[in-house]
N, C-alpha and C positions, 0 to 999 in steps of 0.2 A: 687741347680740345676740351670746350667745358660741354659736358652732357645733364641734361636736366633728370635727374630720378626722384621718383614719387615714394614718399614716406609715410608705409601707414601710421595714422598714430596709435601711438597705447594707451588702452584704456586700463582704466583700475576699475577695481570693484569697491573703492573708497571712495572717488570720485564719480559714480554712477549705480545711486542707490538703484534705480532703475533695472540695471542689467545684476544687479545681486537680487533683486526678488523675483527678476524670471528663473535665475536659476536654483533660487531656492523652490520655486516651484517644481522646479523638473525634475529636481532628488526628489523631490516628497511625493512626485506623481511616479517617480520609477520604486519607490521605496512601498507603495501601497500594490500595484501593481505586483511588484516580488510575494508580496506578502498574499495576495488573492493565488497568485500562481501557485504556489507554495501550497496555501487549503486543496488547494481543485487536485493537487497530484496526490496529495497525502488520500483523500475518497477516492482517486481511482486505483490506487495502487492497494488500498482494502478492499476495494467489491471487484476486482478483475486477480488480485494476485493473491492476497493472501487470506482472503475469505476462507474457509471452508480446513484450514488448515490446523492441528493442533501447535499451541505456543505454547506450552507451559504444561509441564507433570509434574507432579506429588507422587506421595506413599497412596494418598485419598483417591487420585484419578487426575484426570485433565483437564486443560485450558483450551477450549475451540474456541476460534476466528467465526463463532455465527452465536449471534448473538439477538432479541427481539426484532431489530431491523429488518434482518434476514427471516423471519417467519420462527424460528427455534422456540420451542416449547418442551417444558417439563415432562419428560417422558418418551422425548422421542427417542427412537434406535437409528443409530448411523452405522454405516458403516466406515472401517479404516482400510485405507489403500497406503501401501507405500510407491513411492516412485524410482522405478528402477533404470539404470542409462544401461545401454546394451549398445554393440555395433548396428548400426543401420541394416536395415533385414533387405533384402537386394527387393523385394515385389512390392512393399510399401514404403522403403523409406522413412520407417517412424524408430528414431533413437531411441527414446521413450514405452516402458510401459509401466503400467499399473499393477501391481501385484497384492493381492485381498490380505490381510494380515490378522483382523479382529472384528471386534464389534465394541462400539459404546454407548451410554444411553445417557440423555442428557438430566443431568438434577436440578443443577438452577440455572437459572437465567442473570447470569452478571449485570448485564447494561444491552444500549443495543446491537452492541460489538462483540462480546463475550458471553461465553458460558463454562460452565463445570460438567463435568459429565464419569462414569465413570467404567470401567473397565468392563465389562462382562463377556466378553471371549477371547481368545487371541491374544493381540498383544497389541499396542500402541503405541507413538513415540512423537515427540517433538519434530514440527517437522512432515511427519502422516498427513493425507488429507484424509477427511471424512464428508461423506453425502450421506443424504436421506436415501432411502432404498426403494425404486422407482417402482409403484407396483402396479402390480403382474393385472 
């Protein structure tokens, strides 16, 4: 019994320059793509998560995560919070809280991401968040 079957044929990408420059377009549009996605996380994952946070201590003082962008100025008084996990409290449900630790006051201005800042009460650490003190 002869039965007729159909043969795709094969293409090269030597013999169909055609089909090798769509596809060099499609890495180089997925490769830009990566790369725009790639900036957009790195900004949001600074102004939603690590803003406000101290990176970096000395003998001198510290390194905040706020920096001119964020409004930060010479002078200012933050305050530091550590963050503390606890068992789930049965009426709120909040794992999390904030526990007050120190105070620092900012000296220079790094960039728009950064600052210095230095000790003046308390205690401090890599890791603390600190805010501006919301006033009364």
């Amino acid at each position: 019994m002869n039965t007729l079957r159909k043969v795709a044929p094969q293409v090269s990408l030597a013999n169909s320059p055609r089909l090798y420059l769509q596809l060099t377009r499609l890495v180089l549009v997925a490769v830009v793509v990566g790369l725009v996605a790639s900036t957009a996380q790195a900004q949001i994952y600074h102004k939603y998560i690590m803003r406000g946070q101290i990176v970096g201590a000395t003998d001198d003082g510290v390194v905040l995560c706020i920096g001119s962008q964020d409004g930060a100025a010479v002078g200012q008084v933050l305050e530091v919070y550590k963050i503390v996990y606890e068992q789930p409290i049965e009426e709120s449900g909040d794992s999390f809280r904030r526990e007050h630790t120190g105070q620092v006051t900012i000296e220079s201005i790094v960039d728009e991401h950064f600052a210095r800042a230095k000790i003046t009460r308390g205690e401090a650490e890599v890791h603390d968040v600190v805010e501006l003190e919301a006033k009364k």
